[in-house]
C-alpha positions in Angstrom: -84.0 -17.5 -83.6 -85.3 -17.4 -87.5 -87.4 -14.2 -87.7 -88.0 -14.8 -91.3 -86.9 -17.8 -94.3 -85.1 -20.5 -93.7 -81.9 -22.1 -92.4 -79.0 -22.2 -94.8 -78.5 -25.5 -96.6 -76.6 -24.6 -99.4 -73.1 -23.8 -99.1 -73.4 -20.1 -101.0 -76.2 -19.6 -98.4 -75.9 -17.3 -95.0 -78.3 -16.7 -92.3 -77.6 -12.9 -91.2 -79.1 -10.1 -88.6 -79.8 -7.3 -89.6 -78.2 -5.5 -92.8 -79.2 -7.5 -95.9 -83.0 -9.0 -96.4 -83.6 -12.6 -98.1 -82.6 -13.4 -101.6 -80.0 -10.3 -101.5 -76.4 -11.4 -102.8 -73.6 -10.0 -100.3 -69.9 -10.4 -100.2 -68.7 -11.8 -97.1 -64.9 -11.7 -95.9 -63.4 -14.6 -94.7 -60.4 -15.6 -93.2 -58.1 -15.9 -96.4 -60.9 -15.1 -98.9 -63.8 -13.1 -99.7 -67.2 -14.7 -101.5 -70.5 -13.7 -102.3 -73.2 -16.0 -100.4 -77.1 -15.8 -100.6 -79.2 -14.6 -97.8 -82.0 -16.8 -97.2 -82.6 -15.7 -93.5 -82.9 -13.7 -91.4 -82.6 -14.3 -87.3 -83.3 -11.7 -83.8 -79.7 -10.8 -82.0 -79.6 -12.0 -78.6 -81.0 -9.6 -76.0 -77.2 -9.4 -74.2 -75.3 -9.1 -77.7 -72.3 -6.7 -78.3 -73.9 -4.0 -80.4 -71.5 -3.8 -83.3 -71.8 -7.6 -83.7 -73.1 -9.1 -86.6 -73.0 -12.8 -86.4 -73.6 -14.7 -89.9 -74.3 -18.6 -90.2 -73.5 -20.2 -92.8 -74.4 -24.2 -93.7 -72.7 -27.2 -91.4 -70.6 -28.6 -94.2 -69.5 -24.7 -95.1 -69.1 -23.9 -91.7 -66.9 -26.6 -90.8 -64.7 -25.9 -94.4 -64.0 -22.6 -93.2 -63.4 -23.3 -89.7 -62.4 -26.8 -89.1 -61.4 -26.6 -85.3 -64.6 -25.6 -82.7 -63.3 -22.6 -81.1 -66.6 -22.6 -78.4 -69.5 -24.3 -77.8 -73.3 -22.7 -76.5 -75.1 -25.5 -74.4 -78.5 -25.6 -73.8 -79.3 -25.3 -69.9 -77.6 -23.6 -66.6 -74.2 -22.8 -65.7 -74.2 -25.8 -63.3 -75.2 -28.4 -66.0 -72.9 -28.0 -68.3 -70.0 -27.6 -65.5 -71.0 -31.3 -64.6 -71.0 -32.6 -68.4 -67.5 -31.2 -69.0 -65.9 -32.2 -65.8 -63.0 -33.8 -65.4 -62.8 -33.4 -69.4 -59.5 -31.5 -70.1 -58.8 -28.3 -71.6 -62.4 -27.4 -71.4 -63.5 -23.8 -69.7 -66.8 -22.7 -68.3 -66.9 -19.0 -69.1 -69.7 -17.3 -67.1 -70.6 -14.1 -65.6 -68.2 -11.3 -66.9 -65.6 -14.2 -68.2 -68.3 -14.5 -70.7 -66.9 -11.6 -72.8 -63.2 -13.4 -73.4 -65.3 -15.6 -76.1 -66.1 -12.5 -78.3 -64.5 -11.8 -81.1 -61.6 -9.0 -80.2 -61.9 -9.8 -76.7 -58.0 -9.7 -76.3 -58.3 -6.4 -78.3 -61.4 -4.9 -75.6 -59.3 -5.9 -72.9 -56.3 -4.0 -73.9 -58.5 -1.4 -74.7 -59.8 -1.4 -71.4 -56.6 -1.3 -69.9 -55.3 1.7 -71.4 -58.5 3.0 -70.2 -58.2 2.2 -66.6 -54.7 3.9 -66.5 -55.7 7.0 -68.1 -58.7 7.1 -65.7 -56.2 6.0 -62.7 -54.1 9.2 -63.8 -57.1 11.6 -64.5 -58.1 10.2 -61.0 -55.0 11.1 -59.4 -54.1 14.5 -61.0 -58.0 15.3 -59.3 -57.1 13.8 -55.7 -53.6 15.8 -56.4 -55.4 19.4 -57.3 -58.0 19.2 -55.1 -55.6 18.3 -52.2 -53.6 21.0 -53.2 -56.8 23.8 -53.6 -58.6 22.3 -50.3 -55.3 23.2 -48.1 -54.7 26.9 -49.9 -58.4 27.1 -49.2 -58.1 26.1 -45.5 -54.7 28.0 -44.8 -56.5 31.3 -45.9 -59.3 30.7 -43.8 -57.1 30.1 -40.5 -54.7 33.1 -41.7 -57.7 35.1 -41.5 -59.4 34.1 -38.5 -56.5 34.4 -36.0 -58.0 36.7 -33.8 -61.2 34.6 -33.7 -59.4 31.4 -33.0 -57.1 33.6 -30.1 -60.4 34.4 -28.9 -61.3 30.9 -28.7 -57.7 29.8 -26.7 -58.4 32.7 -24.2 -61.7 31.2 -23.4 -60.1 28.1 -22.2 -59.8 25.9 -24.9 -56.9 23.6 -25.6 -55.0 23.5 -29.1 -56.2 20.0 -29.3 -59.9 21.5 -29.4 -58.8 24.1 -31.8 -57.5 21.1 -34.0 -60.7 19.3 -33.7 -62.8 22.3 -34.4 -60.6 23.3 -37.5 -61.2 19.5 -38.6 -64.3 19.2 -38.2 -64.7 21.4 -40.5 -63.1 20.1 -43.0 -64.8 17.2 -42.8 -68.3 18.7 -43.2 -67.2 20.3 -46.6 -65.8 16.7 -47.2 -69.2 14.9 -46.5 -71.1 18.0 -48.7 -68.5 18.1 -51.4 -68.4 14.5 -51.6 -72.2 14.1 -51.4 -72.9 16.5 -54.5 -69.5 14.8 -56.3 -71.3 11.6 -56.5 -74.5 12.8 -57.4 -72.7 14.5 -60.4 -71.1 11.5 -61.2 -74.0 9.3 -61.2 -75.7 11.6 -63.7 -72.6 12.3 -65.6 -70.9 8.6 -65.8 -73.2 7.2 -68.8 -72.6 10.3 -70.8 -69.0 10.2 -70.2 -69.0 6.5 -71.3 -70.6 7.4 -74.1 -68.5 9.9 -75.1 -64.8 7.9 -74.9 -66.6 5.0 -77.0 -67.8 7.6 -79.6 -64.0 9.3 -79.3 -62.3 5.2 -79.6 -60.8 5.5 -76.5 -62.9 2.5 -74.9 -64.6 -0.3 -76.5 -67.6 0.4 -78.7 -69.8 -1.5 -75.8 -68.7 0.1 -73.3 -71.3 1.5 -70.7 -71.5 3.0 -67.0 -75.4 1.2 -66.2 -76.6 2.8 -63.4 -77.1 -0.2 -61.0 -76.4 -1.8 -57.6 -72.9 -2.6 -58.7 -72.2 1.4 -58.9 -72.7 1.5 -55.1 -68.9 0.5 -53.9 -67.6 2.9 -56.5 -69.5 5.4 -55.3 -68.9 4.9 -51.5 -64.8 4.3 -52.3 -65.4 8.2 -54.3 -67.5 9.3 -51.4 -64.4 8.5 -48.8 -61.4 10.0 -50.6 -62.9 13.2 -51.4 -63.5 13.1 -47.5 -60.1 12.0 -46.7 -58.6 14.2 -49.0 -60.2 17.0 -47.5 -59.4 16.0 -43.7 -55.8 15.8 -45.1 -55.4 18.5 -46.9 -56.9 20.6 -43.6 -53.7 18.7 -41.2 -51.0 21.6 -41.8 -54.0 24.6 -41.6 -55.1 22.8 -38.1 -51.6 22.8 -36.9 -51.3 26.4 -37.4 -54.3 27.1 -35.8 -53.3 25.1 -32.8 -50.6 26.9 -32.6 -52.2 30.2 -31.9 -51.4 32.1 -29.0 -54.1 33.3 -26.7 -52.6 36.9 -26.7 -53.3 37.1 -30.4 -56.4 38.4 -29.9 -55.5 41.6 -29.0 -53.6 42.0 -32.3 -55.2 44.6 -35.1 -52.1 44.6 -37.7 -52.9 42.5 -40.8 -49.0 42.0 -41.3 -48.2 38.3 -41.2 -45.7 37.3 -38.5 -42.5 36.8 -39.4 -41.9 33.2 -39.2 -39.6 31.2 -41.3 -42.5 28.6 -42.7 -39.6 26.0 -42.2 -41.5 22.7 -42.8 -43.2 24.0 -45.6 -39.7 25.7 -47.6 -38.3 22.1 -46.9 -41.3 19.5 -48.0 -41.2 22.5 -51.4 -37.5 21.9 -51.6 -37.9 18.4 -50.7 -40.6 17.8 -53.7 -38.6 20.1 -56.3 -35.0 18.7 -55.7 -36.7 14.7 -55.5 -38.9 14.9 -58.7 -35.9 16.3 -60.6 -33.5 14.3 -59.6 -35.5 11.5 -60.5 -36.2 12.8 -63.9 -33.1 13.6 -65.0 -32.0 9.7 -63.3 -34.0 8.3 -65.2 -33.9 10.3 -68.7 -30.4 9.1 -68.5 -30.8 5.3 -66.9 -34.1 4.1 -68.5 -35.4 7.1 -70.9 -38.6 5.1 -72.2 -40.1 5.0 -68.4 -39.7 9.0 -68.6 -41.9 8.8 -72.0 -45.0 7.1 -70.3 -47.8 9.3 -69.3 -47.8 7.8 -65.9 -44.6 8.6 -64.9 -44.9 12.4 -66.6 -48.0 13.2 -64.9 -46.6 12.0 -61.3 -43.2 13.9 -61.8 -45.3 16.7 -62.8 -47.3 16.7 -59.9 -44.3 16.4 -57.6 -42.3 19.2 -59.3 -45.3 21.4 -59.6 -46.5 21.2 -56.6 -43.1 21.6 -55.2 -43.1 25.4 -56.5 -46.5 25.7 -55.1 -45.1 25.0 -51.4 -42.4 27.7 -52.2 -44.6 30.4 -53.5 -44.5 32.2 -50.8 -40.6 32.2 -51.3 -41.0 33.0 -54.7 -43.8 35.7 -55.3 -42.0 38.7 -53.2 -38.8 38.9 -55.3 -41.0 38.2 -58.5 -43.5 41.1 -58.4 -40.8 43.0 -57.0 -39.0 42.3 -60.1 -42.3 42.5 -62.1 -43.3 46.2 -60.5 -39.8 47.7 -60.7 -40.5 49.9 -63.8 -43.5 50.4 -62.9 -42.9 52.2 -59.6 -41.0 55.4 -61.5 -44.0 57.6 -61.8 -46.4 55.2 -62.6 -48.9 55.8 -59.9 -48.9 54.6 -56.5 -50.6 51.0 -57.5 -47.7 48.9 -58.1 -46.4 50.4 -55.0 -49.3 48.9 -52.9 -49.7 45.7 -54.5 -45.7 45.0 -53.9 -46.1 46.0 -50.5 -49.1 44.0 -49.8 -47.5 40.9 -51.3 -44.2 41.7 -49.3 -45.8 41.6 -45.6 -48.7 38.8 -46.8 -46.7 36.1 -49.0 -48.6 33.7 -47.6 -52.1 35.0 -48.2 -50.9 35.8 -51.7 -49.8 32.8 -52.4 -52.6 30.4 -50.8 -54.7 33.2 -53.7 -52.7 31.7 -56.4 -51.5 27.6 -55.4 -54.6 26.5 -57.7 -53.4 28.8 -60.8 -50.0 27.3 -59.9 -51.3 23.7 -59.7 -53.5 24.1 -62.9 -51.2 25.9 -65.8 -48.2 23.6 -64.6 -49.1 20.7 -65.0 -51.1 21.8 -68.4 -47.8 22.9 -69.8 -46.1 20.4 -68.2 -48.5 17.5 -69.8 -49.1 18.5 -73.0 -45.4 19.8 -73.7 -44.4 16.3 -72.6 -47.2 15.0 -75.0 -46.3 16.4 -77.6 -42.5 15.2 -77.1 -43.5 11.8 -77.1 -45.9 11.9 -79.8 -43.0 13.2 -81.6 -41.1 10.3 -80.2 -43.6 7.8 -81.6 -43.8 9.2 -85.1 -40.6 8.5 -85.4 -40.8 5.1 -84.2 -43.0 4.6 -86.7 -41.0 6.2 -89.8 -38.1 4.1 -88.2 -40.4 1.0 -88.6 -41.6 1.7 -92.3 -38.2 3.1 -93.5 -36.8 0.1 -95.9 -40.2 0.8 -97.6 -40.7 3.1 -101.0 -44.9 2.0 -100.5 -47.4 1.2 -98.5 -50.5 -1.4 -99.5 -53.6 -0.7 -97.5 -56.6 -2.8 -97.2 -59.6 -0.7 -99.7 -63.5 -1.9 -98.3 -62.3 -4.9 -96.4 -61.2 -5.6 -93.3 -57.5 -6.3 -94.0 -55.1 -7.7 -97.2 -56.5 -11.1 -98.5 -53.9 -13.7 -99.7 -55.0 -13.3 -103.2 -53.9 -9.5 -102.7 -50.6 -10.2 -101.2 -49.8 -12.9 -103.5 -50.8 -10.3 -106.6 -48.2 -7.8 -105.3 -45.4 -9.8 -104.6 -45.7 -11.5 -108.2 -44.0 -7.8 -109.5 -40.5 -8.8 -110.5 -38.3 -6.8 -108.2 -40.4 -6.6 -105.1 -39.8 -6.8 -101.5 -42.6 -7.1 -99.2 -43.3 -7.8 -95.8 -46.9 -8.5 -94.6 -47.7 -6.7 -91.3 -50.2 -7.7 -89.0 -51.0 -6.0 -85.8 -52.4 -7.9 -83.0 -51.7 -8.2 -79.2 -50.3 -10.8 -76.7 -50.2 -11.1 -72.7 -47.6 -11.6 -70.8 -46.1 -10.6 -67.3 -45.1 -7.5 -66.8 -40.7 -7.7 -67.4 -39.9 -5.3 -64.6 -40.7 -3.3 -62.1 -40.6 0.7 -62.3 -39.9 2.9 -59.1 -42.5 4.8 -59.9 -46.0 2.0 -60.3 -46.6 -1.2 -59.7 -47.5 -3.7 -62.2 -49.8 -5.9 -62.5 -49.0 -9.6 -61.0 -51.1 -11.4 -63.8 -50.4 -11.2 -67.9 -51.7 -7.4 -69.0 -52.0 -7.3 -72.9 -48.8 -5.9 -74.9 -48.6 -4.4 -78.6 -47.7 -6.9 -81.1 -47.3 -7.5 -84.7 -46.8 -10.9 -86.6 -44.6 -10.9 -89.9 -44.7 -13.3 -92.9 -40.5 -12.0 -93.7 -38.4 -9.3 -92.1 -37.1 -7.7 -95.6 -38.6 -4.2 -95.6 -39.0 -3.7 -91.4 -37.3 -1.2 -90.3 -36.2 -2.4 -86.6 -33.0 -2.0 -85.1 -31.3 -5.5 -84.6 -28.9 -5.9 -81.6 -28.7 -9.5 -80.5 -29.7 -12.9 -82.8 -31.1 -12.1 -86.1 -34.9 -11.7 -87.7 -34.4 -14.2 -90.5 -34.9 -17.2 -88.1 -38.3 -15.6 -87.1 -41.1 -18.7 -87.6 -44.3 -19.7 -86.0 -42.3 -21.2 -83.7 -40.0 -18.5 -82.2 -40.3 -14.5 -81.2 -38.8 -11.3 -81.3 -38.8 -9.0 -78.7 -37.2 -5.5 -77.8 -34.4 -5.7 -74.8 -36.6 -4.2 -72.2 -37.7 -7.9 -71.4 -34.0 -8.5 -70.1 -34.2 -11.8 -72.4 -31.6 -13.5 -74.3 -31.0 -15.0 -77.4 -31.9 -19.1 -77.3 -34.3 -18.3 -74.1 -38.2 -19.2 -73.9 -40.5 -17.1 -73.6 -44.0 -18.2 -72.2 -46.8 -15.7 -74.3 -51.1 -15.8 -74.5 -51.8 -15.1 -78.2 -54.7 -13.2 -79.0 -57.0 -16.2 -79.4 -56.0 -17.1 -75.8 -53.4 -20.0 -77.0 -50.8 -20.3 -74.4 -47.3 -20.8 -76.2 -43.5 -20.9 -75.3 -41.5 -19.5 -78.2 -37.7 -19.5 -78.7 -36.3 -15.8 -79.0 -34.1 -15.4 -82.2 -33.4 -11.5 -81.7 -33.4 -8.6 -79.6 -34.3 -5.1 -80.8 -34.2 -1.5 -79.9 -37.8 -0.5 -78.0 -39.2 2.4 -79.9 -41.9 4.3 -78.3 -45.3 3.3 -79.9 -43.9 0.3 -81.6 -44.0 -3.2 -81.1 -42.7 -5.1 -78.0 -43.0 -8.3 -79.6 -42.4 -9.6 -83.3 -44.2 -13.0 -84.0 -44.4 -15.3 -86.8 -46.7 -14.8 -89.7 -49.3 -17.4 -88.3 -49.0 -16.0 -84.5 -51.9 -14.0 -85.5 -54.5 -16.4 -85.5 -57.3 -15.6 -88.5 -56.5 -12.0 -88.4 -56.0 -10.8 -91.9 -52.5 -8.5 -92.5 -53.2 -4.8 -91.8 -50.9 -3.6 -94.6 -47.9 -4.4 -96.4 -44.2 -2.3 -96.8 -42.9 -2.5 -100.2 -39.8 -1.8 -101.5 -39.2 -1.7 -105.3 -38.3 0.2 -108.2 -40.4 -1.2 -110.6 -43.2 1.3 -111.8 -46.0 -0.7 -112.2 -46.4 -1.6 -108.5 -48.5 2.2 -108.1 -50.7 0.6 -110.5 -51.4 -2.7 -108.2 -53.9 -0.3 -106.9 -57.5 -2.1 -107.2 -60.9 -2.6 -105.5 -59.8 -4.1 -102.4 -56.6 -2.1 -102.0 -54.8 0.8 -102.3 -51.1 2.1 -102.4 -49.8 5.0 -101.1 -46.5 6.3 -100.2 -44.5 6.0 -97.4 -44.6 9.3 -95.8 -48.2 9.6 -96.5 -49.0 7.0 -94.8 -47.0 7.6 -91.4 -48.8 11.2 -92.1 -52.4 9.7 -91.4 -50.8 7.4 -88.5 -49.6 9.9 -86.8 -52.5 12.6 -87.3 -54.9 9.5 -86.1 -52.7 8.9 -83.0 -52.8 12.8 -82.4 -56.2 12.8 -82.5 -56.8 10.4 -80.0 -53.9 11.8 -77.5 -55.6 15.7 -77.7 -59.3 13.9 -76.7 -57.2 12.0 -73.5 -55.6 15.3 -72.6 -58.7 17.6 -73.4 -60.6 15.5 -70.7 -57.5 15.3 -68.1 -56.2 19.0 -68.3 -60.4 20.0 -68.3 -60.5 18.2 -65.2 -57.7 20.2 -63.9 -58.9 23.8 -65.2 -62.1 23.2 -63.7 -60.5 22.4 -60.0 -58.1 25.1 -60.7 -60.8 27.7 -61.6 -62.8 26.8 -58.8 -60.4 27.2 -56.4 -58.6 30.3 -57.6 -61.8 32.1 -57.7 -63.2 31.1 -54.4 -59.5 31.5 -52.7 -59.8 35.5 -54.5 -63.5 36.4 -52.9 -62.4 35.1 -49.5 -59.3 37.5 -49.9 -60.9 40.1 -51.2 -63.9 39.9 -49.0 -61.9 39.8 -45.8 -60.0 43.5 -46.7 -62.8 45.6 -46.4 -61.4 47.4 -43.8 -58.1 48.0 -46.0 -60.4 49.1 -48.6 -62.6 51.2 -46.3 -59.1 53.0 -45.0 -58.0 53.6 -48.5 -62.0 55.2 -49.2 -61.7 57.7 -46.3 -57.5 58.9 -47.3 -59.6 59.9 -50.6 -59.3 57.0 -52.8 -62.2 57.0 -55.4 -64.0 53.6 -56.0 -62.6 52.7 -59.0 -58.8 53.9 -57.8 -59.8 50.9 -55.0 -60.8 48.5 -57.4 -58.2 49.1 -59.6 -55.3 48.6 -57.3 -57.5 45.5 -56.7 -57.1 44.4 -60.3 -53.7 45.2 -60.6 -52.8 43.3 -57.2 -54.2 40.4 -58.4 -52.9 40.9 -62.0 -49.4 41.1 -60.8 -50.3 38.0 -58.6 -51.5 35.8 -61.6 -48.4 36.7 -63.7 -46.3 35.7 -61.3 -48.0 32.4 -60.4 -47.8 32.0 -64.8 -44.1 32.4 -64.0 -44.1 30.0 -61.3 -45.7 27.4 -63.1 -44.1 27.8 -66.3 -40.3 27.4 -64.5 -41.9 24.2 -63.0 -42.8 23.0 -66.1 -39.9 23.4 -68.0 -37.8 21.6 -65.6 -40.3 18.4 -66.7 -39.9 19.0 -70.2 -36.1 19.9 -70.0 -36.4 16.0 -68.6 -38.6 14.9 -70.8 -36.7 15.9 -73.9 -33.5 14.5 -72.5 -34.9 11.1 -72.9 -36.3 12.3 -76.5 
């Protein structure tokens, strides 16, 4: 709707919202040229618009000159209505509803946004459920360690280890319901601002939003049950224990654990350890780019790491023995006591320090493996760019016109290839043993090329000189051949079947597919490898674009890509610290609240207060060193696989 002038009539005349104000002269970028137009209007944005939209109209006859095919139409009236007018009418669609959004402009682009999104939420979602399984049963197996002789008392009254199971669950599930309760109120409060946030930081699409509505209600309930599930599962082994209880117990006074052989729990720590690196190392050798997704890292991790933290209690006597050694030769009688303490309690100590475990090994283990494969991608990009001296950026406008391209290729000596980056769908080629795919297209990095003389990519099969608008590259993790068809959505939604002329080495962070130059619908070319020795290309250098060398460029890539890797991890590995904290802090004052009787003892032998508290510290010192240890050899196994698929 006109909220001031007129309608454009003219072809130099534009209609815009927002931005510009009537008679104003503004350049305008399109398709394969840039003109200046008049603005002789101005109209109100739709109530339901994308924010960083800007539409522009422009005259019928101009309109139609610069767009000649009618990509959608806007009828007047309901849903239903224009369903009835187009049916039966071919290779028409109704888009409604949230389908609405695939008629945008970069809706391809939003929806591969929003799918890296989901899977780094899916992972941030499971290292929580992972950490807080882990925290809720060290939290639980502390408690029924400590209240033995309360539980005894309960079996001699009568009742049956099924009841002790029951009343040890039900417990559980009443933190579950209050833990989940407060977790949900949290995140209705804290969901918009975290939306906010990852479209400020680029990691979601700039509309992106978390309204608080009706349709938050099944997330929230679906939230609400597996924090309660987690914590009714993470309670089953604590339960058992307690079950298993002996009436007679509850004449026991020592504080000395019983000397069992915690078989189940050595073997499922074994179990997890032994698995996750076997199927690291499996696969670092077998398929090394499935080791090099985040996914598959993050679950390893988990398994590995939370493998050592089911064999703490294996691991922390010989440790702090090793750790307090010197320290034992005149040193004070400290060490002494804190070795001893961990040596009849390894199970205590170690339910004290499973969070610390959980927490700093999979930080180390995530990041190092981060940083590997961000390694790993820069130099899939340098591989990419490598023929090239120079590289021709885009300068104020949204990518390289014709005119641009045209005016550096017309330097005698040059080789250029236009690269333009754009995605496609498809089905997924394979299947991993580690996640399922998704049954329907998902969207896949692409570029389109106008000539394959300065791109850097490793040919194996077929060759990239017969690459046309009418064929496709693609690397071999599609298991295709040379001659085959391959059936590909473009970005504009156009399905095609393309021949494939070549098969190329899959380089982390690259391209899975290579398309013609046309292949990427209007989009202009995002920048251009050169290679030449002639010395006035530097000086090609004008308003609308810029050269720069090679390395510089990959430089600012790579920084860029950094950037946006740190923000993903900040958010995962703060969700982790702040489980991890929570439990190792909580898991410490119900340890340290339950010795006050050892305290009391060491009080009235003539230990001052602060001799108690600092065997205390040093207890707990030694304790957290060792659980760094711990976590540190569990995360090195991960990278040690990691970097063998480097």
């Amino acid at each position: 709707m006109l909220v001031a002038g007129r309608a454009p009539v003219r072809p130099d005349e534009i209609v815009v919202v927002g931005g510009a104000r009537p008679g104003q002269r503004v350049m305008v970028h399109t398709g394969e040229r840039a003109a200046r137009y008049t603005v002789v209007g101005l109209a109100r944005a739709a109530s339901d618009a994308v924010p960083d939209e800007r539409p522009v109209f422009f005259a019928d006859a101009e309109a139609a000159r610069l767009s000649p095919s009618v990509d959608a139409l806007v009828p007047a009236g309901s849903a239903q209505d224009a369903a009835g007018r187009v049916a039966g009418v071919s290779g028409v669609r109704i888009l409604t509803g949230r389908d609405r959004a695939l008629a945008d402009p970069g809706a391809l682009r939003d929806r591969a946004d929003l799918t890296s999104l989901t899977s780094f939420l899916g992972i941030a979602a499971m290292v929580s459920a992972s950490i807080s399984l882990y925290v809720t049963a060290s939290a639980f197996g502390l408690s029924v360690a400590r209240r033995r002789r309360e539980l005894a008392l309960l079996r001699t009254l009568g009742a049956t280890p099924m009841q002790v199971v029951r009343a040890v669950g039900l417990e559980a599930l009443m933190v579950g319901v209050i833990g989940s309760a407060a977790g949900c109120a949290l995140g209705l409060i804290g969901g918009p601002s975290l939306a906010r946030w990852l479209a400020r930081h680029e990691m979601a699409p700039a509309w992106f939003t978390v309204p608080r509505t009706a349709a938050c209600v099944a997330p929230l309930a679906f939230a609400f049950a597996a924090g309660v599930l987690v914590a009714v599962l993470a309670v089953l082994a604590a339960s058992v224990r307690a079950a298993a209880v002996r009436p007679a117990e509850a004449m026991r006074e020592a504080d000395v654990e019983r000397a069992r052989s915690g078989l189940p729990r050595r073997l499922a720590g074994m179990g997890a350890v032994g698995c996750g690196t076997v199927f690291l190392l499996a696969l670092a050798l077998v398929a090394p780019a499935s080791v090099l997704d985040a996914k598959t890292d993050v679950e390893l991790a988990l398994l590995i790491v939370g493998g050592a933290a089911l064999l703490a209690p294996q691991l922390l006597p010989p440790l702090v023995r090793a750790l307090t050694w010197p320290l034992t030769r005149g040193a004070g009688p400290g060490a002494l006591i804190a070795r001893e303490r961990v040596g009849t309690g390894p199970r205590q100590a170690a339910s004290t320090i499973v969070p610390l475990v959980i927490t700093l090994g999979l930080a180390l283990a995530v990041l190092g493996s981060t940083d590997v494969v961000q390694t790993v991608e820069n130099r899939g990009l340098r591989a990419q760019a490598a023929p090239a001296d120079l590289v021709v950026l885009p300068s104020g406008t949204p990518g390289l016109s014709a005119e641009a391209v045209a005016r550096v290729r017309a330097v005698p000596g040059v080789a250029a290839t236009a690269v333009t980056e754009t995605s496609v769908l498809a089905r997924e080629p394979s299947l991993t043993p580690f996640h399922l795919e998704a049954p329907t297209p998902v969207p896949f990095s692409a570029i389109a090329v106008d000539s394959p003389a300065v791109l850097g990519l490793r040919v194996r099969q077929g060759s990239l000189d017969g690459l046309n608008d009418a064929s496709v590259a693609v690397d071999r993790s599609w298991h295709k051949r040379v001659g085959e068809t391959m059936r590909l959505w473009l970005a504009d939604g156009t399905p095609v079947s393309l021949r494939v002329v070549a098969l190329f080495d899959a380089e982390p962070g690259g391209p899975r597919v290579v398309l013609g130059a046309h292949r990427a619908g209007r989009a202009r070319p995002n920048r251009l490898y050169l290679r030449s020795t002639s010395a006035s290309v530097p000086h090609l250098a004008a308003r609308d674009v810029v050269v720069v060398p090679k390395s510089r460029w990959t430089a600012s890539v790579s920084d860029r890509q950094a950037a946006q890797t740190r923000i993903g991890m900040l958010v995962m590995i703060g969700i982790a610290a702040a489980y991890g904290a929570i439990g190792t802090i909580a898991t410490a004052a119900t340890a340290i609240s339950a010795r006050r009787r050892e305290l009391g003892l060491l009080r009235r032998i003539g230990t001052t207060r602060l001799q108690a508290a600092r065997f205390v510290c040093q207890e707990y010192a030694l304790l957290l060193v060792s659980g760094a240890l711990t976590a540190a050899g569990a995360a090195a196994v991960v990278l040690a696989g990691v970097l063998q698929a480097a």
